[in-house]
C-alpha positions, 0 to 999 in steps of 0.5 A: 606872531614870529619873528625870524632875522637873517642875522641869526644862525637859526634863521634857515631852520625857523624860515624852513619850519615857517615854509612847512607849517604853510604846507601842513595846514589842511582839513581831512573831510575826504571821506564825508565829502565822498559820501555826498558826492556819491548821494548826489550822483545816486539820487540827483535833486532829491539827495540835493533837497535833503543835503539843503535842508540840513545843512542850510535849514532850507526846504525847497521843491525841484521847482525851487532850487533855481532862483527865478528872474523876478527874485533876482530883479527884486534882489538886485533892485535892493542894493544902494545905487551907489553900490551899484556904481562900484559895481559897475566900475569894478566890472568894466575894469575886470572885464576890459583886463581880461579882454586883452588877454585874449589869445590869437589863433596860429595859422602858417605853412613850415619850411617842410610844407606842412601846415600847422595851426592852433585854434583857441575855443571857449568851453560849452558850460562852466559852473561858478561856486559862490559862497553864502550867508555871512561870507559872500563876495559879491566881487568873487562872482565878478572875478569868475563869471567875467573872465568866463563871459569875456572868453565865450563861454556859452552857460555859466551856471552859478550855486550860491548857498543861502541858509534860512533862504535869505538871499544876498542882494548884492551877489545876486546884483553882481550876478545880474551885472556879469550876465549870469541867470541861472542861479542855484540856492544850493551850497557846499560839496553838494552843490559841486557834484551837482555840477560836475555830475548833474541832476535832473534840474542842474544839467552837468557843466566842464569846468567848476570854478569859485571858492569855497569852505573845506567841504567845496575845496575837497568836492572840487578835489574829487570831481576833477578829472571828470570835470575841470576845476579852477584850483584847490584854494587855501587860506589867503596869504600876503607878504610885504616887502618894505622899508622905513619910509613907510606909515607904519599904520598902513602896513599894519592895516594891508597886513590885517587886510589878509588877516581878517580873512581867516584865521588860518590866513597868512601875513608876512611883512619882510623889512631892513629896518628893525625899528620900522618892524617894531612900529608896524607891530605895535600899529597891529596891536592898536589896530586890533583894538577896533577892527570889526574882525579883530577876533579872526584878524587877531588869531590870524596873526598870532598864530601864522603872522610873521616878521622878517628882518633882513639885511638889505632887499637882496634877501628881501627878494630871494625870500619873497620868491622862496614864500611865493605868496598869493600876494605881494606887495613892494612899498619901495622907492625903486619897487618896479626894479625890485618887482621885476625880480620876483618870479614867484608870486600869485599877484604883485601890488607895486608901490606905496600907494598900491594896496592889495585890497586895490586887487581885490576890488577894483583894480582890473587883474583876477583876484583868484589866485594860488595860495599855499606856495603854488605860485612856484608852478601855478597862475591865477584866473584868467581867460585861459581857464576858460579855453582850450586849445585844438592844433591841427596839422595838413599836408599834402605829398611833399610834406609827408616825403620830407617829415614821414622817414624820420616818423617811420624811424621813430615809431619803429625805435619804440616798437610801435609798428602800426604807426610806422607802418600807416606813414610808409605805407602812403610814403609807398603809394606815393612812389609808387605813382610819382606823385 
């Protein structure tokens, strides 16, 4: 675990070999991941059984690589009632956030008379990547699938690896209750090129969202383009911004929270208070003692965990923008000033009693969000994965007299003679009949 301060002259190069080590983290599987796709697009479900068996010990036939209705009535029906509920809740809340961001067409006449307009519509087909056997995330299909739902799409297909066949009730349960029927028991980067590309059992889709392992996040890399792609995922990170006043166990635990993701994952606890770090660091320590995870947590922190001592919360802030963190939590007394300061940050979790894992269950915002500093430039999963936008432009004689010399002039500036020629060939006619 490093520990850096902004008293000490070496700061801004521990803090910028820090930013570096984040950027650098990466696994090349580029060119197994290729070698898939092109399987995949050469021999459709066949190279797709073959990829299954190897890789999930798992022998299915063309009929079999969609799960049926019944199996998934019989799996979901297998999750405890109550974590249904907390399913359910989690959904409705998911859902009703996303819902509100549901943009509004443009439609209105300028002052040259044209009439302009922008018309929002959901994509036909989305694919939803869902991670299997001992990493499954019943609430990750909650996250993708409703925003999708929510924004019209008209097919969600959804992959879920399931190695030895054994399927997980509760990402199916998850599945049942955003709407999504058509599952796939696939995985990996073969599952991706199933998706982007199709095969004779898995028609092709627009967009591929979800996480995945190294092999998913390089497929998605290389489909984009022909399909869209939600973003190129890596290790989970969190930063924390607080004082003193704090229980120094339960920053500890937020901190470990993102720990135990991965061992590659990222946790960051920024203070004024050296004696609160020392707390928080022999809390982890504790923690470390009994947590489940503490293998994963544990090489986590170690190797990419860090604490930074600053000053006073004006350092606080422009450090956390400069890290521009998946996750941001501020335990502050006055944490809705100090939130409203940070520009760059996937998700900001305000307030004491505000916990990150809040976000990632049940709190209503999407928990896909960008990692590895691409916060500076990128936003998390919304609705707007899931639409686009057509403008549309009309006008009539007198738009076109007022707008159409300066297109001319334009057109004629970069040498383009046919686009100013079809503007003043109609600007002609119209003189020519006084419309």
């Amino acid at each position: 675990m490093k520990r850096l301060s902004t008293a000490e002259a070496a700061f801004e190069a521990d803090f910028a070999a820090l930013l570096a080590a984040r950027g650098g983290i990466e696994t090349s599987v580029t060119e197994p991941v290729r070698a898939i796709i092109a399987e995949i697009r050469a021999r459709g479900d066949t190279a797709l059984i073959d990829y299954t068996a190897r890789f999930d010990r798992l022998a299915l036939t063309a009929e079999t690589l969609r799960i049926a209705p019944e199996e998934i009535e019989a799996e979901a029906a297998k999750v405890p009632p109550e974590l249904l509920d907390a399913l359910r809740l989690a959904a409705t809340r998911i859902e009703s956030f996303h819902r509100a961001q549901m943009p509004q067409d443009l439609h209105y006449t300028d002052d040259a008379g044209l009439t302009l307009g922008l018309r929002w519509t959901a994509l036909d087909a989305v694919g939803l990547y869902v991670p299997g056997g001992k990493a499954a995330y019943p609430s990750s299909v909650l996250m993708n699938a409703l925003p999708a739902r929510v924004a019209g799409v008209g097919r969600i297909a959804m992959c879920v690896p399931c190695p030895d066949g054994v399927l997980n009730p509760l990402v199916l349960a998850a599945a049942k209750i955003s709407g999504v029927t058509e599952i796939y028991r696939v995985g990996g980067a073969q599952a991706v090129a199933a998706l982007a590309y199709g095969t004779t059992t898995i028609p092709p889709v627009d967009r591929i969202v979800g996480p995945g392992n190294a092999y998913v996040a390089e497929a998605k890399r290389q489909v984009f383009g022909h399909v869209g792609i939600d973003s190129i995922a890596g290790p989970s990170e969190v930063v924390i911004v607080a004082d003193g006043r704090n229980e120094p166990r339960l920053v500890a635990l937020d901190l470990l929270a993102q720990a135990e993701h991965d061992e590659l994952a990222q946790a960051v606890l920024i203070t004024p208070d050296a004696s609160f770090a020392g707390q928080v660091v022999a809390a982890v320590a504790r923690e470390l003692e009994t947590l489940p995870r503490a293998a994963i947590a544990g090489r986590s922190w170690a190797d990419h965990g860090a604490v930074i001592l600053v000053r006073d919360l004006d350092e606080a802030a422009t450090l956390a923008n400069r890290l521009a963190s998946e996750h941001l939590e501020v335990l502050l007394d006055n944490a809705e000033a100090f939130a409203a300061r940070i520009r760059h940050a996937g998700a900001i979790f305000i307030g004491r009693w505000c916990p990150e894992a809040v976000g990632d269950y049940v709190g209503g915002p999407n928990h896909v969000l960008p990692t590895s500093r691409t916060a500076r430039f990128a936003s998390g999963l919304s609705v707007f994965d899931f639409l686009k936008r057509t403008t549309s432009i009309a006008t009539g004689p007198d738009g076109l007299r007022r707008v159409g010399p300066a297109g001319v002039a334009l057109a004629e500036a970069e040498g383009l003679n046919a686009h100013a020629m079809s503007i003043a060939a109609r600007l002609a006619l119209l003189n020519e009949r006084s419309v």
